[in-house]
C-alpha positions as CSV (number, residue, x, y, z in Angstrom):
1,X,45.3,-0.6,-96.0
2,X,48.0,-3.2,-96.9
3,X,49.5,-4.6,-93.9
4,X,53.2,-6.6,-94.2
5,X,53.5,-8.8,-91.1
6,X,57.4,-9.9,-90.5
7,X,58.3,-12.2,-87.5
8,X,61.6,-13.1,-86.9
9,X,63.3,-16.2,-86.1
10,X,59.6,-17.4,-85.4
11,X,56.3,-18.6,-87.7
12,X,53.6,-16.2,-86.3
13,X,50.1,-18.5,-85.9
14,X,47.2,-17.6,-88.1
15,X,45.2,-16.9,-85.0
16,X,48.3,-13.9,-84.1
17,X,48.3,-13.0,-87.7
18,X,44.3,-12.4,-88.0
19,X,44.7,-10.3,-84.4
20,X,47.3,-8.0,-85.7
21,X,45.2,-7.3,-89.2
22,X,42.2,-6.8,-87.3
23,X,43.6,-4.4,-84.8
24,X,46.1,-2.3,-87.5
25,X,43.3,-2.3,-89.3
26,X,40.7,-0.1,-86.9
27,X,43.1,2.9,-88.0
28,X,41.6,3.7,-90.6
29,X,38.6,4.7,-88.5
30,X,40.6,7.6,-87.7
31,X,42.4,8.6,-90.4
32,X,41.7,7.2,-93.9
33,X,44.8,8.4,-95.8
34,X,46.8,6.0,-94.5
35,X,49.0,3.9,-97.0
36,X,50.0,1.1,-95.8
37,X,51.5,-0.5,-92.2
38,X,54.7,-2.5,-91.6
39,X,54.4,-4.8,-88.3
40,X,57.5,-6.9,-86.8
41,X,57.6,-9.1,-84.4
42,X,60.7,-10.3,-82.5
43,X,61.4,-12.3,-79.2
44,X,64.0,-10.9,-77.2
45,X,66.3,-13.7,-75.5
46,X,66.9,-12.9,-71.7
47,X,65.4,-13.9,-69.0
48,X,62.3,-11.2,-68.4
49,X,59.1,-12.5,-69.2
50,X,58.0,-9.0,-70.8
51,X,60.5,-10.6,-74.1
52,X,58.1,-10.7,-77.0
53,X,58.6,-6.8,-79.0
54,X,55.8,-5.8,-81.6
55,X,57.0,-2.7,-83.8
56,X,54.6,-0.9,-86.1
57,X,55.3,1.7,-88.8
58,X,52.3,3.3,-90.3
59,X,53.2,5.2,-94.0
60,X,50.5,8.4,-93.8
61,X,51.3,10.9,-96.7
62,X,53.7,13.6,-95.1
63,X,54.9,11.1,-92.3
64,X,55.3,8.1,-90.9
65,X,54.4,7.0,-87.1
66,X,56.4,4.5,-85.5
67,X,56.1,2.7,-81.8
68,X,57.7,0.1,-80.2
69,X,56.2,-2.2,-77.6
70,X,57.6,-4.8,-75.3
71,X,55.0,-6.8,-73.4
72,X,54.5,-10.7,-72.0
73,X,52.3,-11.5,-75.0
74,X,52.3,-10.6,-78.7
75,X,48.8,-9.3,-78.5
76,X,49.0,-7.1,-75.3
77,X,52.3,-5.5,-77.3
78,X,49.9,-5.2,-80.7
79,X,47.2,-3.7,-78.3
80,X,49.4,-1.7,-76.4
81,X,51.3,-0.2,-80.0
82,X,47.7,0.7,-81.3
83,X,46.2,2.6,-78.4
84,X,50.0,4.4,-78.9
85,X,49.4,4.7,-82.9
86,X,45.8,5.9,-82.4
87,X,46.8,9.1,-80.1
88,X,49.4,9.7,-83.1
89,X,47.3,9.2,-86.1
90,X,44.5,11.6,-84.5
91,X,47.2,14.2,-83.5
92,X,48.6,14.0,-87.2
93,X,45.1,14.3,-88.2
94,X,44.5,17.6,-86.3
95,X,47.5,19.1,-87.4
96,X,46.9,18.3,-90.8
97,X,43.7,20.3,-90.7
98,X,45.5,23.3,-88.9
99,X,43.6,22.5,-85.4
């Protein structure tokens, strides 16, 4: 799966970068028609600490599955958006097959 990784008025690290493509990328375990993924990353200004959003779009033929986290950290929001993507990507899956 191709994975295009966009943050915005920041440079992501190569350690953050290497976390999202190695989490995005344990989709595929449950679904292997999936196309490609779009992640972006923005830091909200205001004074929460939960400021840093993660947004993944995942392009499966027939649909595409979207979430949106908000967390303290980058990874706990590309952890977070997974565990949300995963329930969506197996429910797709299932409905696909007429379960």
């Amino acid at each position: 799966m191709k994975i295009k990784i966009q943050s915005i008025h920041f440079d992501a690290d190569q350690k953050l970068l290497d976390h999202i493509q190695d989490k995005v990328n344990k989709l595929n375990h449950f679904h292997d028609g999936i196309i490609s993924g779009d992640v972006i990353l923005r830091v909200e200004k205001n004074t929460v600490p939960e400021n840093k959003i993660a947004e993944i779009k995942l392009l499966i033929p027939g649909s595409d599955l979207f979430t949106k986290k908000q967390c303290k950290t980058f990874e706990e929001a590309i952890d977070t958006g997974v565990e949300a993507l995963t329930k969506q990507v197996k429910k797709h899956k299932e409905k696909a097959k007429g379960i």
